[in-house]
C-alpha positions as CSV (number, residue, x, y, z in Angstrom):
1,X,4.6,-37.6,-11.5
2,X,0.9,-37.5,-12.8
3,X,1.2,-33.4,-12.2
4,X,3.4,-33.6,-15.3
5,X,1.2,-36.4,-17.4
6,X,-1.5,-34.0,-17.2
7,X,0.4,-30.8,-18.3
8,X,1.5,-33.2,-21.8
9,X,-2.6,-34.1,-21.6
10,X,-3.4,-30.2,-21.5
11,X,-1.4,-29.2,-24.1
12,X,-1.7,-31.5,-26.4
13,X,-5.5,-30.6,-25.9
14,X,-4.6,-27.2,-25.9
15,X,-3.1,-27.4,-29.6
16,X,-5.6,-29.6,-30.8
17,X,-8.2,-27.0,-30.2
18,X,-6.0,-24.6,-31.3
19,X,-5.6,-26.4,-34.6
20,X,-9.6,-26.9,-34.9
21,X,-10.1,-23.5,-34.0
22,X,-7.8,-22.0,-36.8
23,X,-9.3,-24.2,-39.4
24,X,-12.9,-22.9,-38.8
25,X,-11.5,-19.2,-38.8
26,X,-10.1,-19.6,-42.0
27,X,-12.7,-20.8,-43.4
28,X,-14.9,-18.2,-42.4
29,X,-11.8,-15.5,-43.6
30,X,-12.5,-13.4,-46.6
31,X,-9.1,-13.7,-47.6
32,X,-7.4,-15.1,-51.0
33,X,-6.9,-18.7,-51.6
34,X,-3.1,-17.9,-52.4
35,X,-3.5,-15.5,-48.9
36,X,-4.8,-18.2,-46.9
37,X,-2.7,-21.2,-48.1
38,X,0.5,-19.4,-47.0
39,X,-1.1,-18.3,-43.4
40,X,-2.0,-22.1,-43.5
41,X,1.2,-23.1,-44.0
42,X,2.8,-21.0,-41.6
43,X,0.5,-22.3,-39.0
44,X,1.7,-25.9,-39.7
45,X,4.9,-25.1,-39.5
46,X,4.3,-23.8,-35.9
47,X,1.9,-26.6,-35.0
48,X,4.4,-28.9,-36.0
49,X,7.7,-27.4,-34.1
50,X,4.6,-27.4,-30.9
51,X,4.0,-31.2,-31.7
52,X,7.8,-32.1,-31.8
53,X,8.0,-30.2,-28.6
54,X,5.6,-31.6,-26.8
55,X,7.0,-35.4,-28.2
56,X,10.2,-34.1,-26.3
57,X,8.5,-33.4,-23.1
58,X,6.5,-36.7,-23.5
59,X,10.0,-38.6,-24.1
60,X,11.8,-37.0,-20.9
61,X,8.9,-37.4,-18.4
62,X,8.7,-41.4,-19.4
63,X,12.5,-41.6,-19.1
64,X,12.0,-40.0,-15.6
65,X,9.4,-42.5,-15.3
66,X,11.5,-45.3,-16.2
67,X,14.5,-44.2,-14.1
68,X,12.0,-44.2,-11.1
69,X,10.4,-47.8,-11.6
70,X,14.5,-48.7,-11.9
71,X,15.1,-47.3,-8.7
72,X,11.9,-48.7,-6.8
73,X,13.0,-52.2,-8.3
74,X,16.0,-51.8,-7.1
75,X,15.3,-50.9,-4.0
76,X,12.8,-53.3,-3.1
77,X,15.0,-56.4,-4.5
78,X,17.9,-55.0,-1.9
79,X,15.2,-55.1,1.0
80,X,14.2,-58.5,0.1
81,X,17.5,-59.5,0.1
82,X,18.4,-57.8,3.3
83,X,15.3,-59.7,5.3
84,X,16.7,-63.0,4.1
């Protein structure tokens, strides 16, 4: 389980410097304003489809998490009752 915690960790790092990185190209981009606000907002755009996937991925590993800690509970209340 904490294999797949740290591949959320990664890439949310991952896009975060991909974000910071972008910004500091375009500022440094001898392109026009109009040029650069659209390439901008395309970026967005594709951050935010990343960021909504990533929120997907975080979702289904903690319902994986939560199915587990179920199942241990479970499990360890049925041994308890089985040594009484």
């Amino acid at each position: 389980m904490p294999n797949k915690d740290a591949g959320v960790g990664f890439a949310a790092g991952l896009a975060i410097g991909a974000v910071i990185g972008l910004a500091i190209g375009f500022l440094y981009a001898p392109r026009s304003g109009e040029e650069t606000r659209e390439i901008l907002k395309d970026k967005a755009e594709m951050l935010k489809e990343k960021a909504e996937a990533l929120k997907e991925q975080a979702a289904e590993v903690m319902e994986q998490a939560k199915k587990a800690a179920k199942e241990a509970a479970a499990e360890a209340v049925k041994k308890v009752q089985e040594s009484l």
